[in-house]
mmCIF file of the N, C-alpha and C atoms, coordinates in Angstrom:
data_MODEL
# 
_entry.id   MODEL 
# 
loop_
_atom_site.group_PDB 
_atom_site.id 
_atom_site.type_symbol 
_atom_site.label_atom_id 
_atom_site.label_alt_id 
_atom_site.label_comp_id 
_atom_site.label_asym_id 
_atom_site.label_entity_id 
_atom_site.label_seq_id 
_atom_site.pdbx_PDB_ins_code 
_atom_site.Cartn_x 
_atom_site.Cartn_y 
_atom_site.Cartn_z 
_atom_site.occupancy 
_atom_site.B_iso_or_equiv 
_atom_site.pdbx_formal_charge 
_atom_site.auth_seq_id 
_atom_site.auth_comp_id 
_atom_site.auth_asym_id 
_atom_site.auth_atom_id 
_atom_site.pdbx_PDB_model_num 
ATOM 1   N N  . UNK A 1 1  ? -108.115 -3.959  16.456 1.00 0.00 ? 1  UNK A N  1 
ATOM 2   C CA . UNK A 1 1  ? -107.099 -4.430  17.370 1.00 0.00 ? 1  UNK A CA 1 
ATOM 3   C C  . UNK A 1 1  ? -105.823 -4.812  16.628 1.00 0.00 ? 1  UNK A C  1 
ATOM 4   N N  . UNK A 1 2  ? -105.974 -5.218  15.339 1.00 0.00 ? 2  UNK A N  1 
ATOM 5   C CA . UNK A 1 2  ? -104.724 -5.772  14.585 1.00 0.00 ? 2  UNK A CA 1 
ATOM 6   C C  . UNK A 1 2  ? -103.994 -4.278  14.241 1.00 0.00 ? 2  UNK A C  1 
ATOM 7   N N  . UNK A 1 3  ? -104.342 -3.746  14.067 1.00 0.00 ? 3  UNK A N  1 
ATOM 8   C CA . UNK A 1 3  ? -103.668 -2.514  13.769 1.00 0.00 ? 3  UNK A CA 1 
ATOM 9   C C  . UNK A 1 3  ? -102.953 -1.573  14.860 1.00 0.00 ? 3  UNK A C  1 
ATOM 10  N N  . UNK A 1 4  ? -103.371 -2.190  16.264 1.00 0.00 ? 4  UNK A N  1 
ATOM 11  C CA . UNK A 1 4  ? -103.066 -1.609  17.648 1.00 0.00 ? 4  UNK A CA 1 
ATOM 12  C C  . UNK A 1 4  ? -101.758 -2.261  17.520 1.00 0.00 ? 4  UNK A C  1 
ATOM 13  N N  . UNK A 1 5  ? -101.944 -3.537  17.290 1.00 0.00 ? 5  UNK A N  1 
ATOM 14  C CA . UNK A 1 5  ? -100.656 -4.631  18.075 1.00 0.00 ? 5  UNK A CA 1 
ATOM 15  C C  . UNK A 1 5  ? -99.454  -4.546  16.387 1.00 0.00 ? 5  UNK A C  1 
ATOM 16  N N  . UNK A 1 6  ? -99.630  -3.998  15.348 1.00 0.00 ? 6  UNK A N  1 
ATOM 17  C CA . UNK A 1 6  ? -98.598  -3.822  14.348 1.00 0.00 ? 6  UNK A CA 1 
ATOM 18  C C  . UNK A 1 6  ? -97.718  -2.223  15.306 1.00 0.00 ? 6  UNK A C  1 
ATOM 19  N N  . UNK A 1 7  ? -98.346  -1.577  15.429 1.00 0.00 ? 7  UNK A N  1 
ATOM 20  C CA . UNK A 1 7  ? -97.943  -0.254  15.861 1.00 0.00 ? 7  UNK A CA 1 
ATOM 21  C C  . UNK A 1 7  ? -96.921  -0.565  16.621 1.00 0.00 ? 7  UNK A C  1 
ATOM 22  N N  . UNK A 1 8  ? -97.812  -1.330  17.795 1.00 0.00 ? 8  UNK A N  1 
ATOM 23  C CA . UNK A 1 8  ? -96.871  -1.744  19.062 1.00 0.00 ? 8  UNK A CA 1 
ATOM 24  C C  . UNK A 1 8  ? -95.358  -2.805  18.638 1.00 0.00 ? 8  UNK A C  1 
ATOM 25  N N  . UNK A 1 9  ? -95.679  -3.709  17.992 1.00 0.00 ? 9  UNK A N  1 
ATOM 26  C CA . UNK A 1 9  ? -94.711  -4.390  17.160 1.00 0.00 ? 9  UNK A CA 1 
ATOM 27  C C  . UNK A 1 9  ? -93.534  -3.424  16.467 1.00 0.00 ? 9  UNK A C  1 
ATOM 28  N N  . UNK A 1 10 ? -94.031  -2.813  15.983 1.00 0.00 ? 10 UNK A N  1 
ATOM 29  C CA . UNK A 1 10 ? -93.569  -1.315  14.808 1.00 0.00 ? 10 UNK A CA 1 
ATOM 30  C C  . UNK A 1 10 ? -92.646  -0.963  15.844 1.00 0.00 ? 10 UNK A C  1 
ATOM 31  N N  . UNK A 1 11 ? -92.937  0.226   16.906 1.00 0.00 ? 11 UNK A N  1 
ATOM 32  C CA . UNK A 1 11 ? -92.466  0.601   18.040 1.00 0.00 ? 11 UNK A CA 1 
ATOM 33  C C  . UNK A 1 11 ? -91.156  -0.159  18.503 1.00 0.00 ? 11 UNK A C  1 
ATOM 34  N N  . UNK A 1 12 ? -91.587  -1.471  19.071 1.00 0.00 ? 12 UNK A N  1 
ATOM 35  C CA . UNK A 1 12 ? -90.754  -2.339  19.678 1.00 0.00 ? 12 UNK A CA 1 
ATOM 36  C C  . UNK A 1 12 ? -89.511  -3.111  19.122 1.00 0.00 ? 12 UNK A C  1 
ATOM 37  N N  . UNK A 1 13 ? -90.113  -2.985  17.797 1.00 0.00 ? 13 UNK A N  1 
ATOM 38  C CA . UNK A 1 13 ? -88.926  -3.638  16.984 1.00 0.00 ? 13 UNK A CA 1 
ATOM 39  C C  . UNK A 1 13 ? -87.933  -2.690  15.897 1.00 0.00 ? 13 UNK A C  1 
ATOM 40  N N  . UNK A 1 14 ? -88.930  -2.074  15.728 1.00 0.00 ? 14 UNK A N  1 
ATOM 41  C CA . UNK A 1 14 ? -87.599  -0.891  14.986 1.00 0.00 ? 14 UNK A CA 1 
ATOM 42  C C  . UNK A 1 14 ? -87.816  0.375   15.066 1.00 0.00 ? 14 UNK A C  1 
ATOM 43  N N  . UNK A 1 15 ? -88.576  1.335   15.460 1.00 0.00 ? 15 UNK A N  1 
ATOM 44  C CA . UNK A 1 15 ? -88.708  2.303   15.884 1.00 0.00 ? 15 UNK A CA 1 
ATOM 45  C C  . UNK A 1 15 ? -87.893  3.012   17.242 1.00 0.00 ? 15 UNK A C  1 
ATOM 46  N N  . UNK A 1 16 ? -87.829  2.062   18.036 1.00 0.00 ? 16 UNK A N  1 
ATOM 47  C CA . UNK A 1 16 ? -87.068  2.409   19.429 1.00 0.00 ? 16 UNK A CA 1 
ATOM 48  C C  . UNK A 1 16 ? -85.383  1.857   19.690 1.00 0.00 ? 16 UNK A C  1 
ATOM 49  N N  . UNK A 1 17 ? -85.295  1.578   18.927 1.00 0.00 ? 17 UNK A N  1 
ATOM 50  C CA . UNK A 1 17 ? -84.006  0.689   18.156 1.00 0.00 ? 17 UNK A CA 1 
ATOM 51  C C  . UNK A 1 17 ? -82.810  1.457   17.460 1.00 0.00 ? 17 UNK A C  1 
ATOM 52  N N  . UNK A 1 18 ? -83.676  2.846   16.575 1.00 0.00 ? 18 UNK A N  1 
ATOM 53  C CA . UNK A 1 18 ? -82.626  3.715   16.329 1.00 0.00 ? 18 UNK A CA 1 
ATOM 54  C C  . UNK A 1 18 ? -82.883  5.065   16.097 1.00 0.00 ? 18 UNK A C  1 
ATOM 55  N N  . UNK A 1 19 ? -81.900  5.663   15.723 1.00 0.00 ? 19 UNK A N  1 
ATOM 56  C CA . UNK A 1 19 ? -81.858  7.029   15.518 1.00 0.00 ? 19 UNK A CA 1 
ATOM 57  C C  . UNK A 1 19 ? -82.136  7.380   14.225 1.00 0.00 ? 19 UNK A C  1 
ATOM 58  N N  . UNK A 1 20 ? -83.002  8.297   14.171 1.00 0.00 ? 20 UNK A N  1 
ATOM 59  C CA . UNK A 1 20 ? -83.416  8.857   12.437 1.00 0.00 ? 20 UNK A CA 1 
ATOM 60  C C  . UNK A 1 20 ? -83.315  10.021  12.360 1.00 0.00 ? 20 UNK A C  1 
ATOM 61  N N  . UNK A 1 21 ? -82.199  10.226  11.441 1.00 0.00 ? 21 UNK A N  1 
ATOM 62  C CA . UNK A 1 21 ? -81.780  12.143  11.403 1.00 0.00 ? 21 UNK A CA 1 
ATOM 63  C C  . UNK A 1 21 ? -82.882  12.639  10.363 1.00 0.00 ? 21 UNK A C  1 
ATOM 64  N N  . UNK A 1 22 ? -83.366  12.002  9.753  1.00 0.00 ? 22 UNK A N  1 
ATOM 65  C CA . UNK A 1 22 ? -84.504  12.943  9.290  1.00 0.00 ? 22 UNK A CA 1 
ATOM 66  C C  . UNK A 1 22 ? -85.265  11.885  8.378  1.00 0.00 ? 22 UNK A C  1 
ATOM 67  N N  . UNK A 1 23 ? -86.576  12.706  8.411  1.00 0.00 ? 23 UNK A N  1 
ATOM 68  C CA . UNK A 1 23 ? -88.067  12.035  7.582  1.00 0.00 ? 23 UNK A CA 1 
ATOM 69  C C  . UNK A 1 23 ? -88.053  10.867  6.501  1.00 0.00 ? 23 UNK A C  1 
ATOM 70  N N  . UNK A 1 24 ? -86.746  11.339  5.739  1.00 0.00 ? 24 UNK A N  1 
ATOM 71  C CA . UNK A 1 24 ? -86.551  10.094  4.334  1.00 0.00 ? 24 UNK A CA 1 
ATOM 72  C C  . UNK A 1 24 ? -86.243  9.001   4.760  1.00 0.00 ? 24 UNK A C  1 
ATOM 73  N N  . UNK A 1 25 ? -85.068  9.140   5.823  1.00 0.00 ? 25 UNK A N  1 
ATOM 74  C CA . UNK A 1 25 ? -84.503  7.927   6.387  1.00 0.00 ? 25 UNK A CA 1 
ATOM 75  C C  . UNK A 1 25 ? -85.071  7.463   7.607  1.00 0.00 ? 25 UNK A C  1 
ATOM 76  N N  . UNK A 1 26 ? -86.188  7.861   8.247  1.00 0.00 ? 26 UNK A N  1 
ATOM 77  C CA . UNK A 1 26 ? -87.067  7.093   8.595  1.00 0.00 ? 26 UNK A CA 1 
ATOM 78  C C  . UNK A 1 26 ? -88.193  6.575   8.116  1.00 0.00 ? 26 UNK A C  1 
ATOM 79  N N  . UNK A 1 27 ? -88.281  7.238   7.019  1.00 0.00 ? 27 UNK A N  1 
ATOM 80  C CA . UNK A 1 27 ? -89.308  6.413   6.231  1.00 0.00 ? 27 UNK A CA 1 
ATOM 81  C C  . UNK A 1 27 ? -88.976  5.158   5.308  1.00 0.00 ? 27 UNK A C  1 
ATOM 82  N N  . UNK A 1 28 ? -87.708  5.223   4.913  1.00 0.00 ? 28 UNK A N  1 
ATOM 83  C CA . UNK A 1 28 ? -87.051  4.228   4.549  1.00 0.00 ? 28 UNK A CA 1 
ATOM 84  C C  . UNK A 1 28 ? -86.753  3.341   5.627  1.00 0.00 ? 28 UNK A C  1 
ATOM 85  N N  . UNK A 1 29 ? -86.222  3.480   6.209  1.00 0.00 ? 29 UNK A N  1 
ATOM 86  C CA . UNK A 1 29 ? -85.993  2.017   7.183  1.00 0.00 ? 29 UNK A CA 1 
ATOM 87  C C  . UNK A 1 29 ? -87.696  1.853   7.784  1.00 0.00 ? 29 UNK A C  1 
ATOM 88  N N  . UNK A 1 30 ? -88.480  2.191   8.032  1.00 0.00 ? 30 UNK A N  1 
ATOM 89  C CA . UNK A 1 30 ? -89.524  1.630   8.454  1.00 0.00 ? 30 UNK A CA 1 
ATOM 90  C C  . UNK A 1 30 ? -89.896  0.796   6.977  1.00 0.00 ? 30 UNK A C  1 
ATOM 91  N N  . UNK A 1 31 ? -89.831  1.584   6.034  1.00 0.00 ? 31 UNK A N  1 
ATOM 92  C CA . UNK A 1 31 ? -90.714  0.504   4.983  1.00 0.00 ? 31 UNK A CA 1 
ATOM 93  C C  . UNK A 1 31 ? -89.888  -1.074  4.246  1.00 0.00 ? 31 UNK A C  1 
ATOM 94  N N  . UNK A 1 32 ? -88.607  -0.397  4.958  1.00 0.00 ? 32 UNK A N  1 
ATOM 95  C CA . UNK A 1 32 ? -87.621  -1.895  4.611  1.00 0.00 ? 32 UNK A CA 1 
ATOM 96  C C  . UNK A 1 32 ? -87.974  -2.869  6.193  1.00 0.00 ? 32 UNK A C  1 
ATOM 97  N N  . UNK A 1 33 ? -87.931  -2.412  7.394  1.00 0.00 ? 33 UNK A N  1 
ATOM 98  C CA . UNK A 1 33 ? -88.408  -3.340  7.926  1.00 0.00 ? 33 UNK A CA 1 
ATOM 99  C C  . UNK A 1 33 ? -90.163  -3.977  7.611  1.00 0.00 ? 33 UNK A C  1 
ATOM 100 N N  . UNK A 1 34 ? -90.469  -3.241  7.193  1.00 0.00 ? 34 UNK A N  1 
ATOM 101 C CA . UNK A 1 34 ? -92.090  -3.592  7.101  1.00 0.00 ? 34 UNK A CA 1 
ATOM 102 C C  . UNK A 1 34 ? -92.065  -4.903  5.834  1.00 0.00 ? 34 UNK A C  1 
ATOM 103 N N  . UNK A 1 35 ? -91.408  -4.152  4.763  1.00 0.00 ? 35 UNK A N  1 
ATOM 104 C CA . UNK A 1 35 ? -91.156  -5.144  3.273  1.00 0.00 ? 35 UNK A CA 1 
ATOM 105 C C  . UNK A 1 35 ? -90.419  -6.433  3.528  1.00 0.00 ? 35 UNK A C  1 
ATOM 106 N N  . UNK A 1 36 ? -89.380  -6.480  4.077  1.00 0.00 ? 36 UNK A N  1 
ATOM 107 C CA . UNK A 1 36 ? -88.069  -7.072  4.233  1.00 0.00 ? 36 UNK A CA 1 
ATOM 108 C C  . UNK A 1 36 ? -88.822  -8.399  5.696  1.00 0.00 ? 36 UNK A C  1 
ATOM 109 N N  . UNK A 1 37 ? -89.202  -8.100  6.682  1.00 0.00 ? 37 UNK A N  1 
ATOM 110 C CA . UNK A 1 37 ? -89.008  -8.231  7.614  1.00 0.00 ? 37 UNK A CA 1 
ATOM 111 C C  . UNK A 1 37 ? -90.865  -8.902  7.861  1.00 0.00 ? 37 UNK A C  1 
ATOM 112 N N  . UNK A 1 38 ? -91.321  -7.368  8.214  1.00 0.00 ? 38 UNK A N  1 
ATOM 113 C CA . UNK A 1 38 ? -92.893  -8.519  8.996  1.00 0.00 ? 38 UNK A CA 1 
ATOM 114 C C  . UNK A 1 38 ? -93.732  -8.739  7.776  1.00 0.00 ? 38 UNK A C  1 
ATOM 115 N N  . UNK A 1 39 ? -93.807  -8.393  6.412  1.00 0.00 ? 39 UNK A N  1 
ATOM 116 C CA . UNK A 1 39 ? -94.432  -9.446  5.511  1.00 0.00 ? 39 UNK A CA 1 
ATOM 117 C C  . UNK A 1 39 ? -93.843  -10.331 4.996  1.00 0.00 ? 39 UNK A C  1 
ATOM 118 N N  . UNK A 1 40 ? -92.548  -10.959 5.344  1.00 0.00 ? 40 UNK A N  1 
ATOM 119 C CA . UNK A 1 40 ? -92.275  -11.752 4.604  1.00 0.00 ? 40 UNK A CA 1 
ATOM 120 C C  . UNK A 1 40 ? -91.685  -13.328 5.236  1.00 0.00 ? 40 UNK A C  1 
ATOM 121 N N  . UNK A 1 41 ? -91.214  -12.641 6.413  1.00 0.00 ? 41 UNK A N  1 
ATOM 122 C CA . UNK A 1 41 ? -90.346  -13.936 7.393  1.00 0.00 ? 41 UNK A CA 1 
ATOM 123 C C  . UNK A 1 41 ? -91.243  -13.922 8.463  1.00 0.00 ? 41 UNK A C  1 
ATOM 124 N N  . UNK A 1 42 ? -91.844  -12.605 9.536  1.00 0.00 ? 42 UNK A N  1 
ATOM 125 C CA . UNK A 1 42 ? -92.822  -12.789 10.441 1.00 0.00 ? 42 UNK A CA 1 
ATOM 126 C C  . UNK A 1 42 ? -94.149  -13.326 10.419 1.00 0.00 ? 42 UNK A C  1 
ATOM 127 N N  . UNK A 1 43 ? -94.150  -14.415 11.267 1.00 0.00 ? 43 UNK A N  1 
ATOM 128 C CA . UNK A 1 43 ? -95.696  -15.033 10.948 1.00 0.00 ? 43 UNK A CA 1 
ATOM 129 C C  . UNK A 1 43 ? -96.531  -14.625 12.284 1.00 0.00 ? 43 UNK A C  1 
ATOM 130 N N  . UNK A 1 44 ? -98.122  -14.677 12.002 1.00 0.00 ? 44 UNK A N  1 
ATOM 131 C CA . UNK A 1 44 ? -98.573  -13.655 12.797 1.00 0.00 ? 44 UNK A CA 1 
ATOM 132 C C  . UNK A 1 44 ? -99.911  -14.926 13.207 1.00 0.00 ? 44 UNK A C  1 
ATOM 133 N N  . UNK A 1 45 ? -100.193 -15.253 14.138 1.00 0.00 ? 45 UNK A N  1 
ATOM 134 C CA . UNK A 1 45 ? -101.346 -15.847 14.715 1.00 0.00 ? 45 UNK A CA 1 
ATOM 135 C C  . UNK A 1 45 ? -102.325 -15.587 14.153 1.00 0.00 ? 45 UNK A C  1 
ATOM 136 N N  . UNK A 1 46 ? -103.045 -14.732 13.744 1.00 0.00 ? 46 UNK A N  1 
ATOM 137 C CA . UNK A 1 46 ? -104.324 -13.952 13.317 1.00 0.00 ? 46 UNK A CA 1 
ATOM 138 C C  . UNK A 1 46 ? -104.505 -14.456 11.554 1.00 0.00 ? 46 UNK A C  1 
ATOM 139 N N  . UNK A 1 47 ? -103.315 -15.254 11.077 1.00 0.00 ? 47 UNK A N  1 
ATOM 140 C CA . UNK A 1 47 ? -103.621 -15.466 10.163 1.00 0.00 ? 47 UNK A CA 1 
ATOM 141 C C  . UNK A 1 47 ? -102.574 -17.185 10.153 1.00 0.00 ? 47 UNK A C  1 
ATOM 142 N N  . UNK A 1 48 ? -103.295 -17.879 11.054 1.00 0.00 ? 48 UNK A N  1 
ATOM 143 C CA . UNK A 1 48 ? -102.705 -19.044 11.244 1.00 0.00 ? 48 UNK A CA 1 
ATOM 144 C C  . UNK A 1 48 ? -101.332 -19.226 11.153 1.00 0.00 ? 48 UNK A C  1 
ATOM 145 N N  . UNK A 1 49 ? -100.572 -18.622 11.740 1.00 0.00 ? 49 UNK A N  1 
ATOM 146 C CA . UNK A 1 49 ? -99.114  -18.864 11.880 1.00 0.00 ? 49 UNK A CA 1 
ATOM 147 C C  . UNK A 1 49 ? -98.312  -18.883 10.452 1.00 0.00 ? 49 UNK A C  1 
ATOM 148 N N  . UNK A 1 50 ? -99.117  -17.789 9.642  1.00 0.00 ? 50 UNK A N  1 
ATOM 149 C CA . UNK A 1 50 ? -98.252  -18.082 8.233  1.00 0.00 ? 50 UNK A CA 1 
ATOM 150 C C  . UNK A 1 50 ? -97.780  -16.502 8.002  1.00 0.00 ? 50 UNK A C  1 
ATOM 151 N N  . UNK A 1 51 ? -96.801  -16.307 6.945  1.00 0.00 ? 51 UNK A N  1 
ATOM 152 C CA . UNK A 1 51 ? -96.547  -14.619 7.014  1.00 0.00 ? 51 UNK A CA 1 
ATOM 153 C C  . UNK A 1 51 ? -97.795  -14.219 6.239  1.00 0.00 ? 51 UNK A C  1 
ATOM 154 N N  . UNK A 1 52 ? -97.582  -12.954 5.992  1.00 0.00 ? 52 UNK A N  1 
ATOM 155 C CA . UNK A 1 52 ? -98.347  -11.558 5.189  1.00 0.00 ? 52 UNK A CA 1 
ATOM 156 C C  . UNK A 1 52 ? -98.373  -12.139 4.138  1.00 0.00 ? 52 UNK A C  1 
ATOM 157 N N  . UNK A 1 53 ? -97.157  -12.400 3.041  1.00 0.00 ? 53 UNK A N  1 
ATOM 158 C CA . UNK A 1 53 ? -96.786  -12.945 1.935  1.00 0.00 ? 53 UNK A CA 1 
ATOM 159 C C  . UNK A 1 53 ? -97.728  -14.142 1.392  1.00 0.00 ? 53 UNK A C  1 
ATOM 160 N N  . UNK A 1 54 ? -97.259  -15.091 2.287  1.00 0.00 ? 54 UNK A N  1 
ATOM 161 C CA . UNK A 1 54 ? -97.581  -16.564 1.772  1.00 0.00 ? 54 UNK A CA 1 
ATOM 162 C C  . UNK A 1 54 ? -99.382  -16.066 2.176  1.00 0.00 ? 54 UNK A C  1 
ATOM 163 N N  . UNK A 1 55 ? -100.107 -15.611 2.936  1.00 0.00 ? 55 UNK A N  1 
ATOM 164 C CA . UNK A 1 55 ? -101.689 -15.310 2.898  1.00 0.00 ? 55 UNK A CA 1 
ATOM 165 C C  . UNK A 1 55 ? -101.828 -14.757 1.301  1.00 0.00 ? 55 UNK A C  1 
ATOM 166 N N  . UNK A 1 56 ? -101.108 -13.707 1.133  1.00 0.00 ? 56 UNK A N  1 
ATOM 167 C CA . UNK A 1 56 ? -101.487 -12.916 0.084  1.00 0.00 ? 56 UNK A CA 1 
ATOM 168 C C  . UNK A 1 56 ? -101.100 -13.959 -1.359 1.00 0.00 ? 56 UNK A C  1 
ATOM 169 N N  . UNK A 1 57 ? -100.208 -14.616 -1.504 1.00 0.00 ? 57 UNK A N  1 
ATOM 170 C CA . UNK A 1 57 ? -99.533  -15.500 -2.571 1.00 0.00 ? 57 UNK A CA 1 
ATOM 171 C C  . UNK A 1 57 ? -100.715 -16.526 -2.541 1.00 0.00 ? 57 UNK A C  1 
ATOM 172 N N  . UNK A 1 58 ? -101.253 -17.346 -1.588 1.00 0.00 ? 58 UNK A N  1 
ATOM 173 C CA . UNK A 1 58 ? -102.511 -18.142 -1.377 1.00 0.00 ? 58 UNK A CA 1 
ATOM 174 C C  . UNK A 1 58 ? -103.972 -17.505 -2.276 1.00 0.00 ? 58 UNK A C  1 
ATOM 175 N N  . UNK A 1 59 ? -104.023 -16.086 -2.148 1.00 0.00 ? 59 UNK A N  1 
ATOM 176 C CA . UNK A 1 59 ? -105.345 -15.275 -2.133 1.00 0.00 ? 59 UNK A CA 1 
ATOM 177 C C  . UNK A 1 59 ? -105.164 -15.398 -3.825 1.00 0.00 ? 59 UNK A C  1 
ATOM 178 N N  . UNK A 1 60 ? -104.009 -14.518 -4.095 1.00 0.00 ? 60 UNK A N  1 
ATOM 179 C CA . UNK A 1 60 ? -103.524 -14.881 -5.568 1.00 0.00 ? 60 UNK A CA 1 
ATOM 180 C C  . UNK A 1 60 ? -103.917 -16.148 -6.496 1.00 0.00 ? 60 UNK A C  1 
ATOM 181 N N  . UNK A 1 61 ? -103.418 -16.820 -5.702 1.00 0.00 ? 61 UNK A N  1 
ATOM 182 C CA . UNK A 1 61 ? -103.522 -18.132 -6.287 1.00 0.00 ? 61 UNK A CA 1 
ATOM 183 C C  . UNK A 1 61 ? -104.890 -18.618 -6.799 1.00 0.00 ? 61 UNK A C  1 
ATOM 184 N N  . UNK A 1 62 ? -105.595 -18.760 -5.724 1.00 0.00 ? 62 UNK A N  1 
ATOM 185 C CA . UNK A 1 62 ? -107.286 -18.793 -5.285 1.00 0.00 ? 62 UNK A CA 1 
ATOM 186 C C  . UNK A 1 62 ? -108.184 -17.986 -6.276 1.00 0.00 ? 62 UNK A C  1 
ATOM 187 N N  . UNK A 1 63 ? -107.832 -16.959 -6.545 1.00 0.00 ? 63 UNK A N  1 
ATOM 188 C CA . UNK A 1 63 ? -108.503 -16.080 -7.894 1.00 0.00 ? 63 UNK A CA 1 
ATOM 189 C C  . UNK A 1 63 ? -108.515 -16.486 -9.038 1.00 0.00 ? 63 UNK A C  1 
# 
């Protein structure tokens, strides 16, 4: 299901948002919103209201 509702997120937030004249430059702006954007400032319920980052920087830590 988590992987349903990134898609849909994906979609809604920058996918339908703009125009991509071709493959590089949509693959680039998807992976700058993905980098830039929902691992780092978006916090997600499923992992107690904290981002991607700070889970993964925690996990780090913890090792």
């Amino acid at each position: 299901a988590c992987i349903e509702s990134f898609h849909s997120i994906l979609k809604k937030e920058e996918i339908n948002h703009h125009k991509y004249y071709d493959f590089n430059a949509a693959r680039k702006a998807i992976f700058e919103y993905i980098e830039s954007w929902y691992n780092r400032k978006s916090i997600h319920s499923a992992i107690n209201y904290k981002t991607p980052q700070e889970v993964y920087e925690a996990a780090l830590a913890a090792a």
